[in-house]
Structures are given as structure tokens and as C-alpha cells.
C-alpha positions in Angstrom: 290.3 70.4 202.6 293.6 71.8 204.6 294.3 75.2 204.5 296.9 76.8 202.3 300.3 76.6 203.8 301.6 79.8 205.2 304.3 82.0 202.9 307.8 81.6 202.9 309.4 83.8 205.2 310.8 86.9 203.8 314.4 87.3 202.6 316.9 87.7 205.3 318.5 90.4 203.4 315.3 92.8 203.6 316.0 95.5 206.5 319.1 94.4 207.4 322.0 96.7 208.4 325.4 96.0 209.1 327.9 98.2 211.4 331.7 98.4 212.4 332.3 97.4 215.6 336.4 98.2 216.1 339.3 98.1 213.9 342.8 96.6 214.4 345.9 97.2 213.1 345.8 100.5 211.7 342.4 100.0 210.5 343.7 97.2 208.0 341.4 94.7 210.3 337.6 95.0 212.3 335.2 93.4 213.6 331.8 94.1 212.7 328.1 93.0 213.2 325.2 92.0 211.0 321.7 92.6 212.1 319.0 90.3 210.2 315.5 91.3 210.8 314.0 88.1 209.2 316.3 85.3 210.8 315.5 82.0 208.7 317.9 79.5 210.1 320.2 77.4 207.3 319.3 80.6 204.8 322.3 82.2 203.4 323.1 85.6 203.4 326.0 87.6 201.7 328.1 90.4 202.0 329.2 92.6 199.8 332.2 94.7 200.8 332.8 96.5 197.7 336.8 95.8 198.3 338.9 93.0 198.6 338.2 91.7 201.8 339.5 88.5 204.0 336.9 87.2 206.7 338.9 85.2 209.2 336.1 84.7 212.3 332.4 83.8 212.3 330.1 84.1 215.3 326.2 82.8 215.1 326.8 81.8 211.6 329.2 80.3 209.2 331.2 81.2 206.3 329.5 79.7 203.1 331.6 80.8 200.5 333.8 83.9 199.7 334.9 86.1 196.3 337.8 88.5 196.0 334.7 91.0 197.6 332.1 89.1 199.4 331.0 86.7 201.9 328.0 84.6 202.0 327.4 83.0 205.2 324.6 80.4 206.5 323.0 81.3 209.3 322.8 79.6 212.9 319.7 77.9 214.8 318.4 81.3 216.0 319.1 85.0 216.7 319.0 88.1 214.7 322.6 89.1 214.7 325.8 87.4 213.7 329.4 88.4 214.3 332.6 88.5 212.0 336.2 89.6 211.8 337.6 90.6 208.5 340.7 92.2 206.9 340.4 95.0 204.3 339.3 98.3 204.3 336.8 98.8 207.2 333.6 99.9 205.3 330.1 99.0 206.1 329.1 96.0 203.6 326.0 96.1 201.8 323.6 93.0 201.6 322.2 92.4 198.5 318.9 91.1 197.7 319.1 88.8 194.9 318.1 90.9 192.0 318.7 93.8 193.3 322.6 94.6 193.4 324.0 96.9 196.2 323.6 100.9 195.1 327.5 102.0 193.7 328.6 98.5 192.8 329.5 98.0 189.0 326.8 96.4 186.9 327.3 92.6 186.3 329.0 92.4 182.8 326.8 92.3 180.0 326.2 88.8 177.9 328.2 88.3 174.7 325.7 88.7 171.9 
């Protein structure tokens, strides 16, 4: 018999952090980094910014899919951080875990009975 296959790699959203770098034009416009402490290459991982936010630049990753307040991005071959610019109000994002919604963000609406 073969041994058991090893378990899946945590989520990429567990102990990550995410930080301003600079802001632009009057602080309408930064540039900010994303710090992954389990990198799983081709995972996705998203962003919520709590505001309406535009992401217009992607390093070490790529932009997935976007809402009116987030970004989901897939992540590169390798590394541990990825790079974006964005427009909107220049406020750390918070990165969910699925099931677990970022702390201050409105509950998801409730189901029609």
C-alpha cells in the first residue's frame, strides 16, 4: 500500500496582511502590497477594500475578477508577496477567508423565506 497523500496546503488568506505603500494624487490613488504566508501558485486570493475601489496594476499576480469593493487575484509561479495599484480611498484591505467575512463588513443579505 502507498502512503496517504500529504494535506492540501493551507489557505492563502490565513496570516496574511496587507499594507499601503504610497498614495497619489491627493490620496485618491496607492500602491500597496500583499503579503501571503502560504503561497499556493494558480490559488486565488481576494481583497476586500470595504469602499469602492479601481485596481489598475498587478505585480506577481493577476487580477481575477473585481466587484464595486473587491479584488480577487490569482497568484504567480512563486513568491510571498504581490504588488497592486488602486484608486479609492487608501485603506488597508482585508482578506477574507471563505466563511469567515472580514470584521466590520455588512453581513451578506439574508435568504428570502
Amino acid at each position: 500500500p502507498s502512503p496517504p497523500p500529504p494535506p492540501p496546503p493551507p489557505p492563502s488568506c490565513l496570516g496574511s496582511t496587507s499594507k499601503v505603500l504610497k498614495t497619489f494624487a491627493a490620496g485618491t490613488s496607492y500602491y500597496a502590497e500583499v503579503w501571503l504566508k502560504y503561497w499556493t501558485p494558480d490559488s486565488l486570493v481576494t481583497l476586500d477594500f470595504r469602499s469602492e475601489t479601481e485596481v489598475f496594476g498587478v505585480w506577481q499576480a493577476s487580477l481575477e475578477r473585481v466587484t464595486y469593493t473587491t479584488a480577487t487575484f490569482r497568484l504567480g509561479p512563486s513568491g510571498n508577496i504581490f504588488r497592486f495599484n488602486a484608486r479609492g480611498s487608501p485603506l488597508e484591505p482585508c482578506i477574507p477567508c471563505p466563511g469567515q467575512p472580514c470584521e466590520g463588513a455588512p453581513p451578506p443579505p439574508s435568504r428570502p423565506p
